[in-house]
C-alpha positions in Angstrom: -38.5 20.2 -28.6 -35.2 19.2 -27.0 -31.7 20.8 -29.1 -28.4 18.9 -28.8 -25.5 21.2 -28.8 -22.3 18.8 -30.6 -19.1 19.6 -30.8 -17.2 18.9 -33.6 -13.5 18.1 -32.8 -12.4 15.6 -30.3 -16.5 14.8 -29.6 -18.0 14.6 -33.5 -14.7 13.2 -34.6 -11.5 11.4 -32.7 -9.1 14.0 -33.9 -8.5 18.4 -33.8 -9.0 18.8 -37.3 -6.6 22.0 -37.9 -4.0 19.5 -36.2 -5.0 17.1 -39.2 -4.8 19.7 -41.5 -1.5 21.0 -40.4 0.0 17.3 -40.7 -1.6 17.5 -44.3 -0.8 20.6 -45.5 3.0 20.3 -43.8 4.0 17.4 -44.7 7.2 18.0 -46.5 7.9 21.3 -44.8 11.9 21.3 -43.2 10.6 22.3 -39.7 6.8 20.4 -39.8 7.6 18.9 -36.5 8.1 22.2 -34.5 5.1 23.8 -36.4 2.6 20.7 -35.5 4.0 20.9 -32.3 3.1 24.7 -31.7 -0.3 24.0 -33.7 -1.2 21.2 -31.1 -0.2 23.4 -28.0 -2.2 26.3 -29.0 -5.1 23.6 -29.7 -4.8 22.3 -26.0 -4.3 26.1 -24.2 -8.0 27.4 -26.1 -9.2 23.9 -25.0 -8.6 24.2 -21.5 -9.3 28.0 -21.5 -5.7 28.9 -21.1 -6.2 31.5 -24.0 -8.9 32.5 -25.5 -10.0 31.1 -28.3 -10.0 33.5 -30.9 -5.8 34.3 -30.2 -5.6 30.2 -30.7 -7.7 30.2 -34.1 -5.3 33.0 -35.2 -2.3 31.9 -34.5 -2.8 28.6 -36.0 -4.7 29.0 -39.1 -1.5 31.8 -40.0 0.9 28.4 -39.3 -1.0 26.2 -41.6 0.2 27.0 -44.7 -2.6 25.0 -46.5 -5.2 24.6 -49.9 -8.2 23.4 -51.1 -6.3 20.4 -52.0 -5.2 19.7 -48.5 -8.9 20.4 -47.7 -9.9 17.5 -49.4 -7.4 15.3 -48.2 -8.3 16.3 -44.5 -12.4 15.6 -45.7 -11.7 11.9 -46.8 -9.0 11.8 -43.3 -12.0 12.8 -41.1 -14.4 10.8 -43.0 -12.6 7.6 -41.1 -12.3 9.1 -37.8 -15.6 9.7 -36.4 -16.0 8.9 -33.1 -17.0 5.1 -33.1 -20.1 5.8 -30.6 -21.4 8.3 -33.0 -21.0 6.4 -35.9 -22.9 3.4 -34.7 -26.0 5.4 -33.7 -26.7 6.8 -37.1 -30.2 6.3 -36.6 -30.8 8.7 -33.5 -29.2 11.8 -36.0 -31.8 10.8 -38.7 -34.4 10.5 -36.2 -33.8 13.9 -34.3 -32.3 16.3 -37.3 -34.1 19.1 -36.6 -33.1 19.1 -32.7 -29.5 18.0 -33.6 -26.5 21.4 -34.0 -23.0 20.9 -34.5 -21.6 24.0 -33.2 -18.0 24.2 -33.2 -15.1 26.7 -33.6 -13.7 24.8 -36.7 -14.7 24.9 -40.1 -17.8 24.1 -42.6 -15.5 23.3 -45.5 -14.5 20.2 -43.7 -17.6 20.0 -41.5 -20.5 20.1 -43.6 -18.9 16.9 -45.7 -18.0 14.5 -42.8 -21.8 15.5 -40.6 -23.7 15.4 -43.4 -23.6 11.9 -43.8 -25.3 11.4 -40.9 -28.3 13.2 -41.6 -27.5 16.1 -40.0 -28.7 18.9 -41.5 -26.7 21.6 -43.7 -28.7 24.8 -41.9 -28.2 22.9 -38.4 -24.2 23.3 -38.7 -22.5 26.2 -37.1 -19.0 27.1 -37.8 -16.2 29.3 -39.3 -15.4 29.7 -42.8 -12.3 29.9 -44.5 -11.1 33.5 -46.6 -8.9 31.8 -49.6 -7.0 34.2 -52.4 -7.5 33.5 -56.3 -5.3 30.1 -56.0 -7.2 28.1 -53.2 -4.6 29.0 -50.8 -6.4 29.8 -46.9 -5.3 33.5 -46.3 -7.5 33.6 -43.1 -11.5 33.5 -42.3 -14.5 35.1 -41.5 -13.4 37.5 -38.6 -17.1 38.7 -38.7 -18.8 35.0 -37.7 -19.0 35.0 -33.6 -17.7 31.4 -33.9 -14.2 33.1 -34.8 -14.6 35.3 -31.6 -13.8 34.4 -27.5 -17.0 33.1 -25.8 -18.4 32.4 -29.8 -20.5 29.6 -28.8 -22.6 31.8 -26.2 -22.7 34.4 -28.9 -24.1 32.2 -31.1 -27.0 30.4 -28.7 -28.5 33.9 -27.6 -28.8 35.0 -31.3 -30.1 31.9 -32.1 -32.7 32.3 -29.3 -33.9 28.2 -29.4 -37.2 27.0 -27.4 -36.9 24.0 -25.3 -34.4 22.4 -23.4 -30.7 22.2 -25.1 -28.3 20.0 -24.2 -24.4 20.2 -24.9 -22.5 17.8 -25.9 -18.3 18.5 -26.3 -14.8 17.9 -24.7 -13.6 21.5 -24.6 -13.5 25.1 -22.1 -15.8 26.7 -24.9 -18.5 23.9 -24.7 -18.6 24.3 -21.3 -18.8 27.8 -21.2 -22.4 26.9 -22.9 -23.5 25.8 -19.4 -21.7 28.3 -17.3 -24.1 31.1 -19.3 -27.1 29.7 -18.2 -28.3 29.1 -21.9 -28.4 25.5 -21.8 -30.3 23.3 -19.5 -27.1 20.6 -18.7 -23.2 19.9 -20.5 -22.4 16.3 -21.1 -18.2 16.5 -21.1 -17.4 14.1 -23.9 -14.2 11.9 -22.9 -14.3 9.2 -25.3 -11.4 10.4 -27.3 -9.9 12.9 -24.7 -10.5 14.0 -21.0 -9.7 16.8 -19.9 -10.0 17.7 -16.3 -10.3 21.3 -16.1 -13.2 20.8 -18.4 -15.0 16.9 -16.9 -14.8 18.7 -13.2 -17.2 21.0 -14.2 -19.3 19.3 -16.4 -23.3 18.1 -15.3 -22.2 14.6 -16.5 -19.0 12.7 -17.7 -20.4 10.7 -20.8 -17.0 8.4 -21.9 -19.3 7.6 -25.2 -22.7 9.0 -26.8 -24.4 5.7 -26.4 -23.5 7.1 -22.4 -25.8 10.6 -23.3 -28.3 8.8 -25.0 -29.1 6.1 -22.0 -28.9 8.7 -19.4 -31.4 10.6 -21.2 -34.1 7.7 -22.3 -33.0 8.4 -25.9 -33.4 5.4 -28.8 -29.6 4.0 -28.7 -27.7 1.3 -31.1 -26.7 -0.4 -28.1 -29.1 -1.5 -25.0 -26.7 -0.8 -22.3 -23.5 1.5 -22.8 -20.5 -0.8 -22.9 -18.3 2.0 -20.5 -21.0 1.1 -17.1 -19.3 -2.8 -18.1 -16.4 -3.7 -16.3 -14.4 -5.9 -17.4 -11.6 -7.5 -14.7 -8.4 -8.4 -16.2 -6.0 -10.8 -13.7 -2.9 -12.5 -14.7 -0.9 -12.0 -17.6 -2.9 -10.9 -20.3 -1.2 -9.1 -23.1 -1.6 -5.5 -23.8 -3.0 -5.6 -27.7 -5.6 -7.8 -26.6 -6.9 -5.1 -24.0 -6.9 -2.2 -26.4 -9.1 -4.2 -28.5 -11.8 -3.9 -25.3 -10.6 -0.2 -24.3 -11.6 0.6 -28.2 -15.3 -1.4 -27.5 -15.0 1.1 -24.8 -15.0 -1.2 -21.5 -14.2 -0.3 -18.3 -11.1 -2.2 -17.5 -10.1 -3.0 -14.0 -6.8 -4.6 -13.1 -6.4 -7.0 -10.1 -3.5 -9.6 -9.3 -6.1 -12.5 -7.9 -9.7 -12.8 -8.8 -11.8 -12.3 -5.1 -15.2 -12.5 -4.9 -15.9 -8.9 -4.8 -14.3 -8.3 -8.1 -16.1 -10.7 -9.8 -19.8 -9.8 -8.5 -19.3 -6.9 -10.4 -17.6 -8.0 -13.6 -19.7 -8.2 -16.6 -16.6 -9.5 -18.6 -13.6 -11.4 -17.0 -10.2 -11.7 -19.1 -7.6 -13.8 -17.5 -4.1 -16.4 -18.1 -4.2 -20.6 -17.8 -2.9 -19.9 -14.3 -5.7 -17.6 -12.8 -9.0 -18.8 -13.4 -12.0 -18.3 -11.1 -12.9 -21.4 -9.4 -16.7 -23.3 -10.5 -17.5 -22.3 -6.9 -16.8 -18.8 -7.5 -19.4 -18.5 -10.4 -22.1 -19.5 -8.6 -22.2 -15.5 -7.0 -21.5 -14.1 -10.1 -24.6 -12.2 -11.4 -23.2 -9.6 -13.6 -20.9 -12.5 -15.6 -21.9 -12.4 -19.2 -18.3 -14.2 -20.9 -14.9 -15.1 -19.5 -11.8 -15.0 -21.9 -9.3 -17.8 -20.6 -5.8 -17.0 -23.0 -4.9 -20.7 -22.4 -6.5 -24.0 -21.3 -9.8 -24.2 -19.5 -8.8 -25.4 -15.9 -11.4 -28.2 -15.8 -14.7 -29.9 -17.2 -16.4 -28.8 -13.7 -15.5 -25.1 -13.9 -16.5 -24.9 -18.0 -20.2 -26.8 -16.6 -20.7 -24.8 -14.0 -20.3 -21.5 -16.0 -22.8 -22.9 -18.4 -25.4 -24.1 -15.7 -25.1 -20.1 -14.9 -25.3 -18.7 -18.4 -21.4 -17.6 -18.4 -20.1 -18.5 -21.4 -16.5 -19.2 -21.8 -13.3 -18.9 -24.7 -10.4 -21.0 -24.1 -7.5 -21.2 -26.1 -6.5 -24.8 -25.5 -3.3 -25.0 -28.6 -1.7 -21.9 -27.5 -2.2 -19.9 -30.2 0.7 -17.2 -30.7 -2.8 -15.2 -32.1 -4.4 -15.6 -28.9 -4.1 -12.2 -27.6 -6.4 -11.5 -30.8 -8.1 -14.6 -30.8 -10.0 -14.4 -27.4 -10.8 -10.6 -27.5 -12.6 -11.1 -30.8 -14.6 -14.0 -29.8 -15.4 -12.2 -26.6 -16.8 -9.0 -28.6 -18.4 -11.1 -30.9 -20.7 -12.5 -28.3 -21.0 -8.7 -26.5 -22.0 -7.4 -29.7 -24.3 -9.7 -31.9 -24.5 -13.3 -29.4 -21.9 -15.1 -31.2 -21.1 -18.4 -29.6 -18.6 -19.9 -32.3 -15.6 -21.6 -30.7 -16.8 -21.7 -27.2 -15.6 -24.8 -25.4 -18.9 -24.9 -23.2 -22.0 -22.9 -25.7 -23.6 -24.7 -28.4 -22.4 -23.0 -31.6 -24.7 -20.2 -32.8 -23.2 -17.5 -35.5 -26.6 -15.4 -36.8 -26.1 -12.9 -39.4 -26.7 -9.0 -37.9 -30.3 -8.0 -38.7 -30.7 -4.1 -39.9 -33.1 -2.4 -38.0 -34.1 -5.0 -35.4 -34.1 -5.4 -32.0 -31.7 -8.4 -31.0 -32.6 -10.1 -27.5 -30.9 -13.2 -26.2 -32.4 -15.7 -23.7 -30.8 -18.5 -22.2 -32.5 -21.4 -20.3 -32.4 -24.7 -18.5 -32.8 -27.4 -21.7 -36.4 -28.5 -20.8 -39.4 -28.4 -23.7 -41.6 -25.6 -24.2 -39.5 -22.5 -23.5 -39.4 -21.3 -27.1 -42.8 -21.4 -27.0 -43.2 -19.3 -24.0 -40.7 -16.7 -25.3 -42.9 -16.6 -28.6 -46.1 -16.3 -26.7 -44.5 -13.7 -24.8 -44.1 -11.5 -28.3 -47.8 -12.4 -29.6 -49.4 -11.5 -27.0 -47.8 -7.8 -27.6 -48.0 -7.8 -31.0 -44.4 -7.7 -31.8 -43.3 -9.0 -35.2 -40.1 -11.5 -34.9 -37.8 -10.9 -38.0 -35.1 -14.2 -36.9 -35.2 -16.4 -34.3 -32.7 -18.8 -33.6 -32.0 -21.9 -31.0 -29.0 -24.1 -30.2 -28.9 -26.6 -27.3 -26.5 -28.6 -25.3 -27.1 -31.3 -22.5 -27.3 -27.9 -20.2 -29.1 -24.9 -22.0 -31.0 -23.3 -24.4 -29.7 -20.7 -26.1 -31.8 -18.6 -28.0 -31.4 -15.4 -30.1 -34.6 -13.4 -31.3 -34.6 -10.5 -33.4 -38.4 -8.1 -33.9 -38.3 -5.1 -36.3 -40.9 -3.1 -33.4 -40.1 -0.9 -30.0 -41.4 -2.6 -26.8 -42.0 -1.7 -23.6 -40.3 -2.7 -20.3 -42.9 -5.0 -19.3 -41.9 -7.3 -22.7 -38.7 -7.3 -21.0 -39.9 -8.1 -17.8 -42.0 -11.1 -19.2 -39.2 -12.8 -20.9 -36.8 -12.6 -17.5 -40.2 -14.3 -15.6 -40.5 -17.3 -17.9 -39.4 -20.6 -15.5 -36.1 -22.1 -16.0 -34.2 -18.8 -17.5 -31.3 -18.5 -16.6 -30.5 -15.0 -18.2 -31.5 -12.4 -20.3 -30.1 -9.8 -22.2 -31.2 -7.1 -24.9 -28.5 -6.8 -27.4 -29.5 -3.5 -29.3 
């Protein structure tokens, strides 16, 4: 059996937890400032394996000054920061609990609430405990756990003596320290909420998200294809608030002054002003090209025709909207994530509900009869079950969106792509 090593802060979740804590716990202190500043430094030296880990631990829980009341605000804090590529893949933690650990220098009392909720289990979390006097107040913790001590995590894998492969999974020095003792068989460094470089250069693999780990490794995923190997070019003025949105989604977003040829064979995504749109010729050698987010009008008929003859859709924003820089990143996420065509100025209109526990695959074809029933023949002849299946045409295309509650194998795939007249295919989730 394979064993997945997690960290818990900065990986598990977005935040340091005892940085949490201490902005919980200090709020109405005089000097809280200078203390969350000397919390969040020692945090980064242990990190980085400046200082060991055990001085850092010290040092901060004695400037804490917190309860089991703060404990429970921190719980219902953390509760709403877990990392958004853990979160959505729920379904691999329930599936693999007994190979899943969270090993972490933090501690179970705010652990064991948030990681429980995703199936993993109570026995498979490692981690220090709090010592607390007669009110509730933290007066220190466990000296005795090897979690609490320099090199803990390594401590703790050779008592634990685990058969199989193991795999580690965290941002910081002590993860990686996992990997540099031989015990496990490759580190992932985790750099969706931080990176940090003394740590990544080392690591077997930079994963920017866990959907990253799970597709380098052939694991189920919530997502076919991990949205940071997307890039997604951004030219002309396009305003800052609407590119978080896509950083957050976890795209990789590449900046350019003029769209060239080059840049746009490998776009997946391409964000760009009224004054810097590609040309209809331009499309034609544009594989990767899934959407195109225009804040502003569409150029012309031709080029909004043309990216529909090659299965590009495209969001305009003809009026203007002061909202655009919101407007066009939603609509451009909402097709990524569940095929949403809704306000598309050259897509007929298609907004199906999200399907629990389905596979969701999108084809789009040249509007000629009989491809629907090619796709469906495609799924009985593999005795795959469809749960939804919905079509939409224009004077161009076909678009179609089916969604089967069974795994597949890659020739199903392969199949689909073959049929004549498709123009493209995608697998959703």
């Amino acid at each position: 059996m394979d064993y997945f090593i997690i960290d818990f802060d900065s990986t598990f979740t977005q935040v340091e937890a005892l940085d949490e804590l201490a902005r919980i716990s200090l709020k109405s202190h005089p000097d809280r400032e200078s203390i969350y500043e000397q919390i969040e430094g020692l945090t980064n030296l242990a990190m980085e394996g400046k200082l060991s880990f055990s001085e850092s631990l010290q040092r901060r829980v004695q400037l804490l000054q917190a309860n089991r009341d703060h404990l429970k605000l921190l719980v219902s804090h953390l509760k709403k920061k877990v990392s958004r590529s853990f979160s959505r893949n729920t379904a691999f933690f329930k599936n693999h609990s007994d190979g899943v650990l969270i090993v972490s220098g933090g501690f179970k009392e705010f652990i064991t609430p948030v990681v429980t909720e995703y199936h993993i289990k109570k026995e498979n979390i490692y981690a220090n405990t709090f010592v607390f006097d007669d009110e509730g107040n933290i007066i220190g913790y466990d000296r005795e756990n090897p979690l609490s001590k320099e090199g803990g995590k390594v401590i703790l894998l050779k008592q634990l003596n685990l058969p199989g492969d193991i795999f580690g999974i965290g941002d910081g020095y002590s993860d990686f320290q996992l990997k540099e003792s031989g015990l496990i068989k490759k580190f992932f460094a985790f750099t969706e909420n931080i990176e940090r470089k003394s740590v990544a250069e080392k690591a077997d693999h930079i994963t920017p998200s866990f959907d990253e780990f799970l597709y380098i490794n052939k694991l189920p995923r919530a997502i076919s294809y991990p949205k940071n190997r997307i890039k997604c070019l951004v030219v002309g003025n396009v305003d800052e608030e609407a590119l978080a949105q896509l950083k957050r989604e976890g795209y990789n977003i590449r900046h350019k002054d003029t769209i060239e040829d080059s840049y746009l064979h490998e776009a997946g995504v391409l964000l760009c002003s009224e004054t810097t749109q590609p040309t209809p010729e331009q499309l034609q050698n544009a594989g990767r090209l899934k959407v195109i987010g225009i804040f502003g009008k569409i150029q012309s008929r031709k080029l909004a025709e043309v990216a529909c003859e090659y299965g590009i859709i495209v969001f305009d924003d003809p009026k203007h909207n002061p909202r655009n820089d919101d407007f066009i990143p939603k609509r451009v996420i909402a097709f990524m994530n569940e095929g949403k065509t809704h306000t598309s100025c050259n897509f007929p209109d298609l907004q199906p509900p999200r399907v629990n526990n389905a596979h969701r695959l999108i084809h789009i074809h040249k509007n000629v009869p009989g491809i629907l029933a090619k796709i469906n023949d495609v799924f009985a002849r593999h005795n795959i079950n469809i749960v939804g299946e919905f079509l939409v045409t224009n004077a161009q295309i076909g678009y179609v969106i089916t969604d089967v509650n069974t795994g597949y194998d890659p020739q199903v795939l392969n199949e689909l792509k073959a049929i004549e007249q498709t123009i493209k295919f995608r697998l959703l989730y």
